[in-house]
Steps between C-alpha positions, in 0.01 A plus 500: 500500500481332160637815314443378134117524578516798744531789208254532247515314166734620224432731318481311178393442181424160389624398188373145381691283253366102461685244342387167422836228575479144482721337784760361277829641420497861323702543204543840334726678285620724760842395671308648857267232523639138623361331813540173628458488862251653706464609860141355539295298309473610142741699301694810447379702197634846411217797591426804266605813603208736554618742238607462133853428363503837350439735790744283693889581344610202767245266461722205427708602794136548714376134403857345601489672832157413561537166446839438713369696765171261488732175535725690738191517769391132405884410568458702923174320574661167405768559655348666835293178464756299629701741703408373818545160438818483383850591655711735369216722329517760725815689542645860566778702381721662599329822571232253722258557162303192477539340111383194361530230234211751324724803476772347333269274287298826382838658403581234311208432328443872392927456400402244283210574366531858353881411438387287182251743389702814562857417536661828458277642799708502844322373783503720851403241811532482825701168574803293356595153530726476773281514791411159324761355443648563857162351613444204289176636370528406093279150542224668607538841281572252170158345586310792581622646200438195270166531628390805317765558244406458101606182331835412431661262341731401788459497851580850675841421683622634794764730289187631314320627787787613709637714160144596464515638870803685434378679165302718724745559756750803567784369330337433209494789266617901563332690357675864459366873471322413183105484474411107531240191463461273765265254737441594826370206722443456855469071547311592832415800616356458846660160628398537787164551391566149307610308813205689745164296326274489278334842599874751454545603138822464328557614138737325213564899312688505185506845245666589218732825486587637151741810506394594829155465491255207605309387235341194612438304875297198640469428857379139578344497876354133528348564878253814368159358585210570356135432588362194329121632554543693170520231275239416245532110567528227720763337338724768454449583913595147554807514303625837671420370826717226473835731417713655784367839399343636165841692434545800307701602175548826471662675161570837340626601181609858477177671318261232544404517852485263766351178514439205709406135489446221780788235492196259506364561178873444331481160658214327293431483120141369470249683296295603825780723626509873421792645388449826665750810619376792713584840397654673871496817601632731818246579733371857484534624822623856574520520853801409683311379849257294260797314313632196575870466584746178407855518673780279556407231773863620654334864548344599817247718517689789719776523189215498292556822251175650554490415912544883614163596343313147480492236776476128363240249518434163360143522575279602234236613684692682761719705220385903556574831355815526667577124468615254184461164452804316411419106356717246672606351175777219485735501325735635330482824274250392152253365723458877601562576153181285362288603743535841420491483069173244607308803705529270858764751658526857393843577609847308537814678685811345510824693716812495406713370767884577542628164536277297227483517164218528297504239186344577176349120526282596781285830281590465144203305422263671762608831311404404167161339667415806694585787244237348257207449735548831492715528832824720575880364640724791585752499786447741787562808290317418210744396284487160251667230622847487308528113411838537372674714773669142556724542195630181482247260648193674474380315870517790747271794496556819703159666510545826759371384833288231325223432269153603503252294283101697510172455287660919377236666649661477827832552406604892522293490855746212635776655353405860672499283799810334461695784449302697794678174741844552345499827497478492910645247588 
């Protein structure tokens, strides 16, 4: 079941912008806008933001991330591009996760990136540069990087990236008791999803924290289709068709809603392309047997949260009064997190387990994306997520018994339920 054209259509507003671009370099007087090598055919140019500078207080910060996060998904499909036809592309750590070329180039290139625009901004990440070095990886993550990254004047070295790596890693910066700014990224979230095919949605997530709250996030998910029927011309089908998938940019700023783009139309910067961004919404429903249910792929349905009052089915058609339907969604945790701020799924529910750790990388940005499509994230007793209850490196979370992401209508009535389990168990 193609899932992305299962639900109904977001809710949305549209929200068109056009801009007329010739197909030459861009110059401007803002230090955010350089581009000199494109994914595709044609050429990078900066995109509005859907809202004014002045309802926006990190609107500078919003336009960087954007941006990165754009090149960050043009840097996976290149490199998934070539994955399978290369050796040494695919590899696993230590903890059997698959990781590529892609999630160390991503880090990277976000390191790089908002470390000349914002240098006194710590970076949170996922990875560090030893699993390649011990691998001989830094060819191909130089060129992949290269690739997207903003002019320099000298070629990137391999001491560049590899320190570029490392900003974001756990060694980098502590960060104390005290209230604090920093990036949160996750390079990939979903590999597997990456390495599965064109069809499983992975998500490049980066946010912004500023004394413990999340201000800002943009989730990249390059695989979202979309259905090319809807478009007004012939050329513009024909250019979509010929992309892996339409893609999706997703953004929030804290205030100013929630707000999506395709990939696609950040791609090309002729006159006949709209510069368009979708206002998104949570779906409205109110009934827990009607909703739609994301959890992790890992999760079967008997340890399910809700499985003592509601059997599972992935059936649409099948689901009943005493039945939910639960969306087989790979992978990874902001997939689940965009379909829900976008109105496809209706609720997300993540457990806690004893032995794993939950990382702020993998729901920082699906927070931020959720709470202002006018969503809810508590953990299982309705408390905020505390984002700093890692005092020192901000990367673990410890939500009681695990998170629960909902359009808010539904959210007291799973809790009820929740707590109804625990309580006999």
């Amino acid at each position: 079941m193609n899932l992305l054209h299962f639900a109904p259509p977001f809710p949305a507003v549209r929200f068109i912008h056009t801009l007329h671009r010739s197909r030459s370099t861009t110059t401007t007087t803002s230090p955010l806008i350089t581009r000199t090598r494109l994914f595709t055919s044609g050429e990078f140019c900066r995109a509005s933001l859907p809202f004014p500078i002045q309802e926006a207080k990190y609107y500078r910060e919003l336009e960087a991330a954007v941006d990165v996060v754009e090149r960050a998904c043009h840097l996976c499909v290149d490199v998934k591009a070539s994955l399978f036809s290369s050796d040494g592309r695919i590899v696993e750590k230590i903890d059997q996760t698959p990781v590529t070329v892609a999630d160390f180039g991503v880090q990277a290139l976000v390191s790089l990136e908002l470390g000349k625009l914002f240098p006194s901004i710590p970076l949170v990440a996922e990875e560090d540069s030893a699993f390649v070095r011990s691998n001989n990886l830094e060819d191909p993550v130089v060129k992949a990087v290269t690739r997207q990254a903003s002019a320099e004047d000298k070629p990137l070295t391999h001491d560049d990236v590899l320190k570029a790596i490392d900003r974001g890693g756990k060694e980098a910066f502590t960060f104390g008791t005290k209230p604090a700014t920093y990036w949160v990224l996750d390079p990939i979230d979903g590999t597997r999803g990456f390495l599965k095919g064109s069809e499983a949605l992975y998500v490049v997530g980066l946010a912004l924290v500023v004394e413990g709250e999340i201000v800002l996030g943009v989730m990249g998910c390059p695989n979202w289709q979309y259905d090319s029927s809807i478009e007004s011309t012939t050329e513009v089908q024909e250019i979509r068709k010929n992309l892996a998938g339409s893609g999706i940019i997703m953004i929030a700023h804290i205030g100013c809603g929630v707000w999506t783009k395709r990939l696609s139309d950040m791609l090309y910067t002729t006159t006949k392309m709209i510069n368009g961004w979708t206002r998104c919404f949570v779906d409205g429903c109110r009934l827990i047997h009607e909703a739609r249910f994301c959890a992790p792929d890992s999760q079967s349905s008997d340890s399910f949260p809700l499985s003592t009052t509601f059997s599972t089915t992935t059936i649409a058609d099948s689901a009943g009064n005493n039945q939910i339907l639960l969306l087989p969604t790979c992978c990874g945790s902001l997939c689940k997190y965009l379909m829900v701020a976008s109105g496809r799924a209706s609720v997300y529910i993540h457990r806690a387990k004893a032995q794993t750790s939950i990382k702020i990388w993998d729901h920082a940005v699906g927070i931020i994306c959720v709470l202002e499509a006018g969503g809810k994230v508590t953990d299982w007793k309705g408390s905020q997520v505390d984002l700093a209850a890692d005092k020192d490196g901000r990367r673990i979370i410890f939500p009681s018994g695990g998170i629960l992401v909902t359009n808010g209508n539904l959210h007291d009535q799973i809790l009820d339920k929740i707590s109804s389990v625990s309580s006999n168990d």
